[in-house]
C-alpha positions as CSV (number, residue, x, y, z in Angstrom):
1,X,83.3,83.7,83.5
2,X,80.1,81.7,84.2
3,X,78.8,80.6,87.6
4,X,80.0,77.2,87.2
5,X,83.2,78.6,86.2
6,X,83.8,80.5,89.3
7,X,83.2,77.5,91.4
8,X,85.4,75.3,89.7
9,X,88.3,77.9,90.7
10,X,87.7,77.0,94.1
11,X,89.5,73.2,95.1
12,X,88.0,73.0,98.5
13,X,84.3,73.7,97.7
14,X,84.3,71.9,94.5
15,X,86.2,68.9,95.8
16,X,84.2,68.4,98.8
17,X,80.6,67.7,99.5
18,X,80.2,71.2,101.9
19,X,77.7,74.0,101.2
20,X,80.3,77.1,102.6
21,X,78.1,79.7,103.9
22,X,81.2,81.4,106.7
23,X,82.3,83.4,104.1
24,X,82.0,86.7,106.6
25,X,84.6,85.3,108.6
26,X,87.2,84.2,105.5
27,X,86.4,83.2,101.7
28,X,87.5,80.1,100.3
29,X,90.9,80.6,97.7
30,X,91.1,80.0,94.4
31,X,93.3,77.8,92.8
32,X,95.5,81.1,90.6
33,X,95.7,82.5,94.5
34,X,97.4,79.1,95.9
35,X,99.4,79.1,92.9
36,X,100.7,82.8,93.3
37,X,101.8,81.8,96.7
38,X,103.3,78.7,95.8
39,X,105.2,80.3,93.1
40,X,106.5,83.1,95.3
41,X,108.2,80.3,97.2
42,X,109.5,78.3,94.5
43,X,110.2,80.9,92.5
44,X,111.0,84.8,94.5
45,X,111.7,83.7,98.1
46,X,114.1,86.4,99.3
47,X,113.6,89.0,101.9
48,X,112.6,92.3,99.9
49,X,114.2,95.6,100.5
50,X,117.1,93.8,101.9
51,X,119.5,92.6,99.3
52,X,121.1,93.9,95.7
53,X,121.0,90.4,94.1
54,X,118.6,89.7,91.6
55,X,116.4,87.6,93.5
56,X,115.9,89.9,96.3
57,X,115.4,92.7,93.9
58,X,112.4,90.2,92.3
59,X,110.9,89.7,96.0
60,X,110.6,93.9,96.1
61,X,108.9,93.9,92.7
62,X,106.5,91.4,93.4
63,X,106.2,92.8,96.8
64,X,105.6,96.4,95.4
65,X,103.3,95.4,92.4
66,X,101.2,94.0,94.8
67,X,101.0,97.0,96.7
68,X,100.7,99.0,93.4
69,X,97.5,96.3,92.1
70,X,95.9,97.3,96.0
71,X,96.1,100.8,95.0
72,X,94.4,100.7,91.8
73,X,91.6,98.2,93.4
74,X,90.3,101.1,95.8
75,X,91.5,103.9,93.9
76,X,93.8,105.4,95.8
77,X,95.7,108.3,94.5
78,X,99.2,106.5,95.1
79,X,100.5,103.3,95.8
80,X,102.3,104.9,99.2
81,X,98.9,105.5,100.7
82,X,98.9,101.5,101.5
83,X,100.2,100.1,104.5
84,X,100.5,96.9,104.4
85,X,99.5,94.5,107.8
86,X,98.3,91.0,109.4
87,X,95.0,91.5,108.6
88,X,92.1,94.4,109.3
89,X,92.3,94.0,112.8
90,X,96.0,95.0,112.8
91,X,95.2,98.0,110.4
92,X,92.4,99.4,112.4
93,X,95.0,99.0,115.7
94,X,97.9,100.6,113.5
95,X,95.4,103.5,112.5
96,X,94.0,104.2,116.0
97,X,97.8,104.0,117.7
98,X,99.4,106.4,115.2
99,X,96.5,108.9,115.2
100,X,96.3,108.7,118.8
101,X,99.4,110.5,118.7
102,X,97.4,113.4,117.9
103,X,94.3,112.9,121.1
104,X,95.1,114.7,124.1
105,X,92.2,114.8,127.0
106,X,88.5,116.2,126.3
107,X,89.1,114.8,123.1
108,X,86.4,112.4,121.2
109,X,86.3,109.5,119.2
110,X,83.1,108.4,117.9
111,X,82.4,104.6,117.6
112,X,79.3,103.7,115.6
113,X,77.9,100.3,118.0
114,X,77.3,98.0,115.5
115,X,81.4,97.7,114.6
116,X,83.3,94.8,115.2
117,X,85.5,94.9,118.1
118,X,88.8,95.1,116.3
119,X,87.3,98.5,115.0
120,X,86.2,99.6,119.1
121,X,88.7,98.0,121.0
122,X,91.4,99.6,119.5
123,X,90.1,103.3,119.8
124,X,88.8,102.4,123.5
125,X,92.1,101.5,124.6
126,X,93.9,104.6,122.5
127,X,91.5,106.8,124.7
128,X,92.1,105.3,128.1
129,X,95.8,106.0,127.5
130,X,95.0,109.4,126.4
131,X,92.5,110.9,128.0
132,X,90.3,111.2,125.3
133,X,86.3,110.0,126.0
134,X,84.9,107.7,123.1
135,X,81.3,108.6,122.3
136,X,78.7,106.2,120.9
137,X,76.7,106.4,117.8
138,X,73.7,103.7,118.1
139,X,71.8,102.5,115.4
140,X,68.1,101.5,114.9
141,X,67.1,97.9,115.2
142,X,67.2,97.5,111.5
143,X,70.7,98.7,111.5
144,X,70.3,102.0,110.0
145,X,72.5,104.9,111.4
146,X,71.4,107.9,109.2
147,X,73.2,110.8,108.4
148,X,71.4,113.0,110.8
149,X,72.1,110.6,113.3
150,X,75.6,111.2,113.1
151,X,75.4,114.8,112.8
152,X,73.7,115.1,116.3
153,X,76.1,113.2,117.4
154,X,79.0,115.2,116.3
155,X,80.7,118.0,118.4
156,X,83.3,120.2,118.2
157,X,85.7,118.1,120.4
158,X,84.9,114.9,118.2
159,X,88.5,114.2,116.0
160,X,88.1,111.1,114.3
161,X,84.7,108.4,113.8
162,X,85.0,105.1,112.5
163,X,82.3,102.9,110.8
164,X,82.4,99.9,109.2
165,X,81.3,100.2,105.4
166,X,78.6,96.8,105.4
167,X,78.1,95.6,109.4
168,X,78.9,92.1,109.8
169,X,75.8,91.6,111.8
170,X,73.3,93.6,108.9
171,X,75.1,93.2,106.1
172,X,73.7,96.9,105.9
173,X,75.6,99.3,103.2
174,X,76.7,102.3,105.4
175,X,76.6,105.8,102.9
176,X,80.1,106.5,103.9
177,X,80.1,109.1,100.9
178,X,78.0,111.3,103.1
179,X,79.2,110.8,106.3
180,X,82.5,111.3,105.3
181,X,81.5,114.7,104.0
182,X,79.2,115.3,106.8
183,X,82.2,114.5,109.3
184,X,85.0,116.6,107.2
185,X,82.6,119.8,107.6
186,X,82.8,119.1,111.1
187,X,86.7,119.0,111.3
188,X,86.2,115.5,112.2
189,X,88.3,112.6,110.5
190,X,86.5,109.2,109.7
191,X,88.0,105.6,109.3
192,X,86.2,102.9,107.6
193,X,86.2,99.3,108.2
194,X,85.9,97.8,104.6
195,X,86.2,94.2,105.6
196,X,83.1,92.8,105.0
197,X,82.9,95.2,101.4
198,X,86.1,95.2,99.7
199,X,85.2,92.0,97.7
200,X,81.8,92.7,97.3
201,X,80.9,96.0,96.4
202,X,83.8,98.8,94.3
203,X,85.7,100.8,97.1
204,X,86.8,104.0,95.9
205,X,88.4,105.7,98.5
206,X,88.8,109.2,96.4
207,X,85.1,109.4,95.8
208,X,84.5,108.1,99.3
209,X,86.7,110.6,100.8
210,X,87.8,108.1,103.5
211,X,91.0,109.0,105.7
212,X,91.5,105.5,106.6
213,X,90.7,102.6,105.5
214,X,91.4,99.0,106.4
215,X,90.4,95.6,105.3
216,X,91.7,92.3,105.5
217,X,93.3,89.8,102.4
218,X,91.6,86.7,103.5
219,X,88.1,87.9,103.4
220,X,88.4,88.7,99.3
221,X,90.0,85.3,98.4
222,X,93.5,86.0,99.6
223,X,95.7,84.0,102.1
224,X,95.3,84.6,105.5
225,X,98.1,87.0,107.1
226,X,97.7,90.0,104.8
227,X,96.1,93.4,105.7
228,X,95.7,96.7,104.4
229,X,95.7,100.4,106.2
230,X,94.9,103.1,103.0
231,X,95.8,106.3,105.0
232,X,95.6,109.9,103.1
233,X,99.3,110.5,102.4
234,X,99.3,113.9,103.7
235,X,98.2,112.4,107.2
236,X,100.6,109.7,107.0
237,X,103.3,111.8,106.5
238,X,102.3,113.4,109.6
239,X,101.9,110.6,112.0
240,X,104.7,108.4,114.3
241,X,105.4,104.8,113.1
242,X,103.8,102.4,115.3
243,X,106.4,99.5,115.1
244,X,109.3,100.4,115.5
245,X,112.7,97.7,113.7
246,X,114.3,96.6,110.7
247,X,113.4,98.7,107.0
248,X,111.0,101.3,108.7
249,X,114.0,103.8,109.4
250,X,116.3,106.2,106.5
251,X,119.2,106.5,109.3
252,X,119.7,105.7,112.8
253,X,122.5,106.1,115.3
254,X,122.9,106.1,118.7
255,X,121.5,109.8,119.1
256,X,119.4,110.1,115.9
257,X,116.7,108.2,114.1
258,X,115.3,109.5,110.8
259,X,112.4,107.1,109.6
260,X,111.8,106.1,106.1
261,X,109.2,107.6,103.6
262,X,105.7,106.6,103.9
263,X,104.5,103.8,103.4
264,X,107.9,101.9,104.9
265,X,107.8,103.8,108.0
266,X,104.7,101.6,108.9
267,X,106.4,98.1,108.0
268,X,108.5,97.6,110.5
269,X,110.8,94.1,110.3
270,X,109.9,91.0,107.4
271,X,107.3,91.6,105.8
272,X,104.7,89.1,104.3
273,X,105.8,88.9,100.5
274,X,104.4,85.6,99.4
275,X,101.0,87.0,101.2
276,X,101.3,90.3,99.6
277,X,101.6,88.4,96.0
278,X,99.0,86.2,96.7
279,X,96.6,89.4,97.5
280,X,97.7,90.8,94.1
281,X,96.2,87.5,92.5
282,X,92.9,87.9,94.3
283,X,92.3,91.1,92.7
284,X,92.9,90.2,89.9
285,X,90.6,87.5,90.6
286,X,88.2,89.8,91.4
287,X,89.1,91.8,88.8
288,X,88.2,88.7,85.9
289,X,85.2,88.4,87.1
290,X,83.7,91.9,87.9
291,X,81.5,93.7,90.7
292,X,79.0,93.5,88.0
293,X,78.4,89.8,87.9
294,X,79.7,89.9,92.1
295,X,77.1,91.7,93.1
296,X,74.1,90.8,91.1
297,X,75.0,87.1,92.1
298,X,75.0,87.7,95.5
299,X,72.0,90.1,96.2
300,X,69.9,87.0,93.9
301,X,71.5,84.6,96.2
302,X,69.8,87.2,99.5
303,X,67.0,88.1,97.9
304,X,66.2,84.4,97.6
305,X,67.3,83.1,100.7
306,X,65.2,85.6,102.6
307,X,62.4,85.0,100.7
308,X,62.8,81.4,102.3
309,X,63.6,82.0,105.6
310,X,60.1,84.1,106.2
311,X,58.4,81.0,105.2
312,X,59.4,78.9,108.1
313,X,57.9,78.8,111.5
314,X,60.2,80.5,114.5
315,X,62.6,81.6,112.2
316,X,63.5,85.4,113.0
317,X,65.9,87.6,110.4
318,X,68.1,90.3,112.5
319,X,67.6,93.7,110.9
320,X,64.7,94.5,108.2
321,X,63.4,91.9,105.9
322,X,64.5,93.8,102.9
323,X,67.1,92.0,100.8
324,X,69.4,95.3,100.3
325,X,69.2,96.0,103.6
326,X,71.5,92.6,104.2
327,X,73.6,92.2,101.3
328,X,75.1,88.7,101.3
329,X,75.2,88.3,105.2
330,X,71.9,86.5,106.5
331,X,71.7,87.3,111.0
332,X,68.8,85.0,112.3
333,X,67.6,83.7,115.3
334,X,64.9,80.9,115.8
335,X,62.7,80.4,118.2
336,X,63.6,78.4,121.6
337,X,66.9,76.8,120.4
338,X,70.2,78.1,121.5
339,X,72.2,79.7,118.1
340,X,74.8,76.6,118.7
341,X,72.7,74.3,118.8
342,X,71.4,75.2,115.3
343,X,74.8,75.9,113.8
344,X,75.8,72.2,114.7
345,X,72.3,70.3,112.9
346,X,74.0,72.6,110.0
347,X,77.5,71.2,111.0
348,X,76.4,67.7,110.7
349,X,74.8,68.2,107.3
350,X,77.7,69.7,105.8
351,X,76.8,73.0,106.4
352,X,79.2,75.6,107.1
353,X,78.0,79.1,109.2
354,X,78.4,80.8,112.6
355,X,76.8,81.1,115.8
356,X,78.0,83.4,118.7
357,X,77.9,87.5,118.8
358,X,80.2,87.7,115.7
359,X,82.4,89.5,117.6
360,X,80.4,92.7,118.0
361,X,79.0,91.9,121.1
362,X,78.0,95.6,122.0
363,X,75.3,95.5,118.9
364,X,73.9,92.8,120.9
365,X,73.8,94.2,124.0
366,X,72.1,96.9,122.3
367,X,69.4,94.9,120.4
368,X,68.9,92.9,123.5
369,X,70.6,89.2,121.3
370,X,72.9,87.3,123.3
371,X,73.8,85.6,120.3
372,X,72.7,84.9,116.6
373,X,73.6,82.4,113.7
374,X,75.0,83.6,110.5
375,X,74.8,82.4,106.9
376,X,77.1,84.7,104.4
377,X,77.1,84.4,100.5
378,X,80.2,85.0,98.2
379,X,80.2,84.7,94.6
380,X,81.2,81.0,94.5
381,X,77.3,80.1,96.1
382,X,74.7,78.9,94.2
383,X,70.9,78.8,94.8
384,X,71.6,74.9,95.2
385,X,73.2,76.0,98.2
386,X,70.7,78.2,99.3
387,X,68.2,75.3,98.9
388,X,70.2,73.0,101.4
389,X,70.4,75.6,104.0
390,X,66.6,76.5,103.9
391,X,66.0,72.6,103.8
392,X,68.2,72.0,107.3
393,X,66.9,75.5,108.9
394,X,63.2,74.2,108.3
395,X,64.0,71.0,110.6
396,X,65.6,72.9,113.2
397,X,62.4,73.2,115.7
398,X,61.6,69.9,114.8
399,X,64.3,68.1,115.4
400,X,64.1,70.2,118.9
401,X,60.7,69.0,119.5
402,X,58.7,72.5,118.8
């Protein structure tokens, strides 16, 4: 598939005269992923796992395909390791509730600073109800936390740390290989955030050794409203359901409950079919396409950017100037103008990004940032793009009166 091919997949961005450049906060949809959705609802719309008639019965195939297409996309070694949720934020509250079933006081959870909050608040709040203390792991202005960094920072009391596989503030690759290794050798469990990787970068959760892992659908193409949790099926097995409702239980009466098999025990109520299907259609999106041509587009489409960003007065890149050490997501600052007002110039030349703390407003705390603005590239950009957003960042100060 060419890179004019790609675009054309995408309705919105091809129909309309915007340069999309938000795509760490949701990717635009292709049109085979509005059709999968559409055709759920024209053509499977029952309620899975609830009926014996043959439409039902299609609504749990599609429903369990979809889970089974997840499971080959990060490799996991069955199609029961995946939880489906809302989206990562819900995975990353469903891992840190069920395994806080296990904390007890004096315990530790470590939290690496630059996470997004839906990977800190949950484990915070899991603590304060325990009793367990959550521990900090900073990282260097450049966003680096290396592995001896997080060895220090290990103890023996330290259960479970959670990292996010590419920060949404960096766009910095994390070696969650070796920390997961370095962490298992410590008795200590470790959850990755894949949200800003899954569509990006191959996840391989057997090589990566990952205990949990959670991303959401709508940032790799899918709808909105569709989340994974990949849990290590001997741990799930092991943990208390979260939700608790309709499907999730084997038998219940009014002085027993037995819960269902893994992953159902985790899916409490209706689940979101026509989203799940719709996520199977963005891999195989994905899929079509390949990391090969996904990644080499996008780390052009940095390298280039960057290269144009350095060249204009007052303009200041969060993290190191190298382009691997950003990897799609651009973080910037420019000199005397407030991060909204520069995201609206963009706004009213079309441009689509973000200004605020990207909802990890610890990391700036930490690197002394109220708030930044952020351009993020997806496979669908083009250096046309690129130009237009290095044309309306050069007028920024300008237009200002620096």
């Amino acid at each position: 598939m060419t890179k004019e091919n790609i675009r054309a997949e995408f309705p919105l961005i091809n129909n309309e005269k915007i340069v999309y450049l938000d795509n760490g906060a949701t990717t635009q949809k292709p049109q085979s992923v509005i059709d999968a959705l559409s055709e759920f609802y024209l053509k499977r719309n029952a309620n899975p796992m609830r009926g014996l008639y043959d439409l039902s019965i299609l609504a749990t195939d599609s429903y369990e395909e979809a889970r089974s297409k997840v499971a080959s996309f990060i490799n996991a070694k069955e199609s029961e390791e995946i939880i489906f949720t809302r989206n990562a934020s819900e995975s990353l509250n469903l891992a840190a509730n069920i395994f806080g079933s296990t904390l007890k006081a004096g315990d530790e959870v470590l939290v690496s600073t630059s996470e997004h909050h839906s990977n800190f608040l949950p484990w915070k709040k899991i603590c304060e109800k325990t009793g367990a203390n959550v521990k900090f792991l900073d990282c260097t202005k450049e966003g680096i936390i290396s592995p001896e960094s997080l060895k220090n920072a290990l103890t023996p009391r330290t259960k479970i740390f959670t990292v996010a596989s590419i920060s949404n503030v960096f766009g910095r690759i994390n070696p969650i290989k070796e920390f997961a290794a370095i962490c298992h050798e410590n008795g200590t469990l470790i959850c990755v955030d894949a949200a800003q990787s899954v569509a990006h970068i191959p996840t391989d959760v057997q090589d990566l050794d990952a205990d949990f892992l959670a991303f959401s659908g709508h940032k790799m193409y899918g709808p909105m409203g569709i989340g994974v949790l990949y849990g290590k099926k001997a741990l799930l097995e092991k943990l208390p359901p979260f939700l608790e409702g309709g499907e999730m239980i084997d038998y219940v009466s009014k002085e027993k409950t037995i819960y269902a098999e893994v992953p159902h025990k985790f899916e409490a109520g209706t689940v979101s079919a026509a989203d799940a299907y719709a996520l199977g259609a963005a891999i195989d999106f994905i899929n079509e396409i390949g990391f090969e041509t996904i990644e080499k587009t996008e780390r052009e489409l940095t390298a280039y950017a960057l290269e144009g960003m350095k060249k204009i007065e007052g303009v200041e890149i969060v993290g190191d100037s190298n382009a691997e050490g950003h990897d799609g997501i651009l973080t910037f600052t420019v000199a005397d103008v407030h991060p909204h007002d520069i995201a609206s110039i963009f706004a009213d030349e079309g441009i689509c990004i973000r200004a605020g703390h990207h909802c990890a407003q610890p990391l700036h705390i930490l690197l002394g940032i109220p708030s930044t603005v952020r351009a993020s590239i997806a496979v669908y950009n083009t250096k046309e793009d690129i130009d237009a957003f290095l044309k309306v960042l050069a007028t920024i100060r300008p237009k200002m009166g620096y």
